[in-house]
Steps between C-alpha positions, in 0.01 A plus 500: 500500500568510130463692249288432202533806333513887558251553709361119567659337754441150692511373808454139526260365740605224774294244539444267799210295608256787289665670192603837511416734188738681319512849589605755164628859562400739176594813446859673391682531819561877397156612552441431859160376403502122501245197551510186666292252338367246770698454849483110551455255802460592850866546654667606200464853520858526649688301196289702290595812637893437512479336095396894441737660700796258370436671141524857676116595473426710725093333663436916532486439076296224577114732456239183430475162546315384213306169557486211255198311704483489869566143593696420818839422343511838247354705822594333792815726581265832451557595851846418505541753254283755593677523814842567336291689206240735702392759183484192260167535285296125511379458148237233439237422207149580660369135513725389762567885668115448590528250728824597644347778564228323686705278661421200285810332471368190278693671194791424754539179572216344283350226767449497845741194596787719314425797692513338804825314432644827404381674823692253728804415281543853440354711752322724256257660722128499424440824352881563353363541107175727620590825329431764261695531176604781357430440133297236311708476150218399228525300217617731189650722748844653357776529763790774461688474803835478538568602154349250386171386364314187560154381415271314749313236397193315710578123489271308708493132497770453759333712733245769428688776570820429328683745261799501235767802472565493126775705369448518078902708470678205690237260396505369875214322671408480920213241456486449888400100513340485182726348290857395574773357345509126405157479371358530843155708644391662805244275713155564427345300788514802793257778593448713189647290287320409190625241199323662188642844596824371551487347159388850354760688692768239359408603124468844564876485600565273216434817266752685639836553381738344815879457537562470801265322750487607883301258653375489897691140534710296310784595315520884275554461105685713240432425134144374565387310166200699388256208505569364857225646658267424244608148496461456848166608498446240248638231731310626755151573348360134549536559859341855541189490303 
């Protein structure tokens, strides 16, 4: 795990034959009241657990996971860590905690032959991301929690639930897979997923004033330039009209 800033810290996600996301922890240490933003592949949940106990948090401070989207590699570990984690609050933007809630995983794992891959590679078990969440974050919503505040912003595109944490003091940015670093997108070709919203979601986080970047993938960057994001939306556009 590193550490970004007071308060923001990252643990890198290990990829293998599917990427694992990034997982973030937010929150000053202090107050006992942190967040985990997305958990990350299926199997993980034990590396992810030790990266927070190497910096000497404590997962008791650990009071909501706080999702990004719900695909299989940023939820895949859920379980995992719910196990070691048993009070942790599931927080989820209401598009995609519907049909959890339901038990229609498509938000999941996006097509049938994936889900099915990831059922015998994995083991997942049929009805593992069937639950309840405890709090469906809106966009607009303002977030003090760990003596912090963060803004949530709906960004669908990438998937239809998706979300940013936006934190205006640090001028720090959780886009989830929306936009990373190196010019790159999110996929827009899985359940939910839609191009033109993707596009809008990419210039509504162009107006924003970002420094550091905390993508779901990819590499994390300090000393954003304040038009990257706008210009890859540009580069992008002819591809998501």
């Amino acid at each position: 795990m590193a550490k970004v800033q007071e308060g923001v810290y990252f643990i890198q996600g290990q990829d293998e034959f599917i990427p694992d996301s990034h997982v973030y922890i937010i929150g000053e240490p202090s107050s006992k009241d942190l967040s985990m933003v997305d958990v990350g592949l299926a199997g993980k949940g034990a590396y992810k657990v030790r990266a927070i106990e190497k910096l000497g948090i404590a997962l008791s401070s650990i009071k909501r996971i706080i999702m990004t989207h719900t695909h299989f590699d940023h939820i895949g570990c859920l379980p995992e860590i719910k196990r070691e984690i048993p009070d942790v609050e599931i927080w989820v933007h209401k598009k995609e905690a519907e049909l959890l809630a339901k038990g229609d995983d498509r938000a999941v794992y996006g097509m049938n032959e994936f889900k099915n891959m990831c059922e015998m590679q994995y083991g997942v078990e049929k009805d593992a991301f069937t639950l309840t969440v405890d709090h469906t974050p809106e966009d607009g919503e303002i977030l003090e929690i760990g003596n912090m505040v963060w803004e949530v912003l709906h960004i669908p595109g990438h998937s239809m639930g998706g979300i940013a944490l936006y934190n205006p003091v640090s001028k720090i940015l959780i886009p989830g897979d929306v936009v990373y670093a190196d010019y790159a997108i999110g996929r827009f070709d899985l359940f939910g997923a839609n191009a033109r919203e993707l596009k809008e979601s990419l210039l509504r986080l162009a107006e924003l004033d970002v420094d550091i970047l905390l993508p779901g993938h990819n590499q994390i960057v300090k000393g954003l330039p304040a038009t990257y994001i706008k210009e890859t939306a540009k580069m992008w556009a002819p591809y998501l009209a």
